[in-house]
N, C-alpha and C positions, 0 to 999 in steps of 0.2 A: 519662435521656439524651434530648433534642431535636434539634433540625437544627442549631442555633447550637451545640453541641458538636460535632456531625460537622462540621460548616463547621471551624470552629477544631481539631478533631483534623486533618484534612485538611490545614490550613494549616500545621501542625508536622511534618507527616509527608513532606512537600514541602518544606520547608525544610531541616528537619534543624534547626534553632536555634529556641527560643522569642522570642528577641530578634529575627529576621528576621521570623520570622511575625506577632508582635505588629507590627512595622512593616507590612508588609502587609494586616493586619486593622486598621490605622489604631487601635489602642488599646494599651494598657498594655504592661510584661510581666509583672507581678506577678496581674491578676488572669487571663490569659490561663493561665499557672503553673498556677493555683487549679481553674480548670476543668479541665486535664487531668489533674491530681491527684484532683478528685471525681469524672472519669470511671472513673479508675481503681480508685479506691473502689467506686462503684456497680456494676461491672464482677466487683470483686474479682480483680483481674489486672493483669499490667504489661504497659504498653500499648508501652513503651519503652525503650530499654536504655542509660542513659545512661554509661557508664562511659568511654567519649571523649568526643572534643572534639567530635563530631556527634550528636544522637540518632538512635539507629537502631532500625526497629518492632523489637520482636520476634514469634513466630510468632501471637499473639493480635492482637498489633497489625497485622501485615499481612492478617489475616482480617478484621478489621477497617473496614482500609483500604477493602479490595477491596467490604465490602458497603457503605460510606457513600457510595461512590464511584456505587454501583450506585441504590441510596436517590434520591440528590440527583439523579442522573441522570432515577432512573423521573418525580419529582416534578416537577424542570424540561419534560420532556417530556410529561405530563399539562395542566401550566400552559400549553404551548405548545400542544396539542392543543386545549383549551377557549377559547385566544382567536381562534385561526385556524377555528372553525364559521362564523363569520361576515365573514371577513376573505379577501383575494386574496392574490395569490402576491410573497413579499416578503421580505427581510431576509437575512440572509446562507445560501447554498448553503454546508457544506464536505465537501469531495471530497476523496478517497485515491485514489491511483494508484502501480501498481509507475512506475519509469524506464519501462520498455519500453511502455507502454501511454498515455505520456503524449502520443503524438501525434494519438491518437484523440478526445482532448477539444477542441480547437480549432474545429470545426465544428457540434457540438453546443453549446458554451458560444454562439458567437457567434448561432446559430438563436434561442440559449434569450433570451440577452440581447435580443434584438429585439421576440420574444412579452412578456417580462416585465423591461422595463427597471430592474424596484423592486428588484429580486433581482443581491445581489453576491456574489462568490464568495472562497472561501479552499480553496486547494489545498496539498497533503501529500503529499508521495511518499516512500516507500520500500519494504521489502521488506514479505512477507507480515506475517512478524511482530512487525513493528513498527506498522507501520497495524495489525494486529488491537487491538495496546495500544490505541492511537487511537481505534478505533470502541468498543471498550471503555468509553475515559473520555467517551465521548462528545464527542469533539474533532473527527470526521467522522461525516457519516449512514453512506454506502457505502464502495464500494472498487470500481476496474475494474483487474483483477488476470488474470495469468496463473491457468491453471486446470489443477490441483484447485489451490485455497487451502491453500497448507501454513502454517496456524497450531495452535501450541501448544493448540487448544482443540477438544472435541466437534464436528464438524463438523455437528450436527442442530442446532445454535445457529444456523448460517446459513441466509438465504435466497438463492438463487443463480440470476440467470437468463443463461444462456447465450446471448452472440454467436456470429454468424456466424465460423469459425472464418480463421484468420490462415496464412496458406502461410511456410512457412519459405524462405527464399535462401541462397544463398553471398554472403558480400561479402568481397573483394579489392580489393586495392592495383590499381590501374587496369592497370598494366603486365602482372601475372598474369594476368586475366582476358581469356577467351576471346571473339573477336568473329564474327560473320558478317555480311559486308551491311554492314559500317560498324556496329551495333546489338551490344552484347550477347547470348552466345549461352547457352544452357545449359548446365551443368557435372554431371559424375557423381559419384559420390562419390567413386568410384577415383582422381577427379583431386584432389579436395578432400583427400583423405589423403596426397597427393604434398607438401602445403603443409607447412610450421609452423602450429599450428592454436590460435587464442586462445576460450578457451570460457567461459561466463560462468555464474557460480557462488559464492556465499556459501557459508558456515558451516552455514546454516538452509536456502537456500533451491538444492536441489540438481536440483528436478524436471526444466527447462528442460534441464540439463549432462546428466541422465542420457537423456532423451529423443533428444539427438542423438546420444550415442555408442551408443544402441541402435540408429539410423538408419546409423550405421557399422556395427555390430556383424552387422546382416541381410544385410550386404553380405561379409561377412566379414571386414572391414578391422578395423584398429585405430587412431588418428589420433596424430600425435604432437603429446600436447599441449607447447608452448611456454610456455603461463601460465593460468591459471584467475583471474580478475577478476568482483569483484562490480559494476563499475560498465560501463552500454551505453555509456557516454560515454567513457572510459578504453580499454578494443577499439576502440572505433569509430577512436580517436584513433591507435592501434598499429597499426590498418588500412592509416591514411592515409598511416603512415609506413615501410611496405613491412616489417612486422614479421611478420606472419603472418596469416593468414585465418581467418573465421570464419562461422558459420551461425546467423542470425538471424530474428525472423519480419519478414515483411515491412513491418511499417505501420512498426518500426522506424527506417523508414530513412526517412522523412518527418521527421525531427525531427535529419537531422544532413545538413551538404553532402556534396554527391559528388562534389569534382569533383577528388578522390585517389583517389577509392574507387569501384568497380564494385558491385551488385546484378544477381546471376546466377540465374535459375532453376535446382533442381536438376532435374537427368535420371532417367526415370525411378523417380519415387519421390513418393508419393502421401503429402508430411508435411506434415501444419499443427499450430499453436501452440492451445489454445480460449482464449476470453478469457470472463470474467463480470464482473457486474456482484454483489456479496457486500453483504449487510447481516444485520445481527442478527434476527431470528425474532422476541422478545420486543420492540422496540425502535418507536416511533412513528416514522415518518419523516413530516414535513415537507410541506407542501402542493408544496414548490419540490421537495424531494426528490423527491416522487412523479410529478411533473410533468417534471422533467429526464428521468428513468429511463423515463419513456415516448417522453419524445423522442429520449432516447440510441440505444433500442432505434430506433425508426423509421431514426434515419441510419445504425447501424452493419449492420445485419440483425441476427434472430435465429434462431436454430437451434430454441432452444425458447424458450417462452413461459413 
């Protein structure tokens, strides 16, 4: 077994068709066949299960999977470490970010692009555990991610450094929310559970949803939820259209208009959101990578170092 097999197992394993893969690896299908035939010979196991119209690994084959993936990654990244000893900050950044935290990149990218014009970026958003795949296949260095990081994996795998932490608001349909002075006023909880209440929550990623209703629950209240959405965009949107209220962290609201929607301090109640910055433990980051991440920290604060 070599790297040109893993390449080409990889290529079929992602495809599902030897006929797509081979188009892809720009060669054959017959000897493309051949090689994962003698892999699996050499192997002594079936790598594959073809009995439909897709192949699908099976449990050898996605063990497999997961360590060529691992392989080709350490190797790309050793090769990237050995030409950059002698070389500047340059070539592509890519960055994972939950929704909620995408508005915090905007001023660090623009700082970073002025110090290191050579260096372009590719950006990724989604939840925990999906960006964790990502950083995984090595498709992003980091992630700035709500905290703790809920992904499917050992959490001593990451390395995690901590922002300055984020205050959570009320945001309201304009007409609800409370004014003083002509200005926005602060809101308590007791009023915030008077609302229909929209709270934001996946399948996977529940931390955020449970954190506020324990922010009710201290209070004694109970909220009535209206709808539970995984997207900040989709609330934000049911906000604007006088559907029900929600509790969000703040930098949130930098990334969507206001001009249906209030941002209210809560009263009395001393909640914020933590934010990190998450990469692999085992994994080389990047000259750019390690250089953003210092810069990221200076603009945002950090809490720890």
């Amino acid at each position: 077994m070599d790297l040109r097999q893993l390449r080409y197992f990889l290529a079929v394993a992602e495809e599902g068709q030897v006929t797509s893969a081979a188009k892809r690896l720009n060669m054959e299908q017959p000897p493309l066949s051949r090689q994962m035939k003698l892999l699996e010979q050499e192997l002594d196991v079936a790598l594959f299960d073809r009995s439909g119209k897709r192949l699908t690994l099976t449990h050898a084959g996605e063990l497999l999977r997961r360590r060529a993936e691992q392989l080709l990654g350490q190797l790309h990244e050793t090769i990237r470490e050995v030409q950059e000893l002698d070389e500047g900050v340059h070539g592509v950044l890519s960055i994972g970010s939950v929704v909620s935290c995408i508005s915090l990149l905007p001023q660090p990218i623009q700082r970073f692009q002025q110090r290191y014009p050579q260096v372009t970026f590719k950006i990724l958003e989604g939840d925990h555990f999906w960006l964790a795949e990502q950083m995984e296949k090595r498709a992003i260095e980091f992630i700035i991610a709500r905290l703790p990081f809920e992904a499917a994996v050992d959490p001593e795998r990451y390395q995690t450094v901590d922002l300055a932490p984020d205050p959570f608001v009320a945001i309201l349909p304009t007409a609800w929310a409370p004014h003083e002075n002509g200005k926005p006023a602060s809101i308590s909880m007791q009023e915030m559970a008077k609302h229909p209440f929209l709270t934001l929550k996946s399948d996977q990623t529940t931390r955020m949803h449970a954190n506020v209703l324990h922010e009710f629950h201290l209070a004694g209240l109970e909220p009535l939820i209206l709808c539970e959405c995984s997207s900040v965009a989709v609330i934000v949107a049911l906000v604007a259209a006088g559907i029900g209220a929600t509790i969000l962290p703040k930098s949130v609201t930098a990334s969507f208009p206001l001009a249906d929607i209030t941002a209210c301090e809560l009263a009395n109640t001393d909640f914020y959101s933590e934010i990190g910055l998450v990469w692999l433990r085992d994994r080389y980051l990047s000259k750019s990578a390690r250089e953003f991440i210092d810069m990221f920290v200076l603009t945002q604060g950090s809490r720890v170092d």
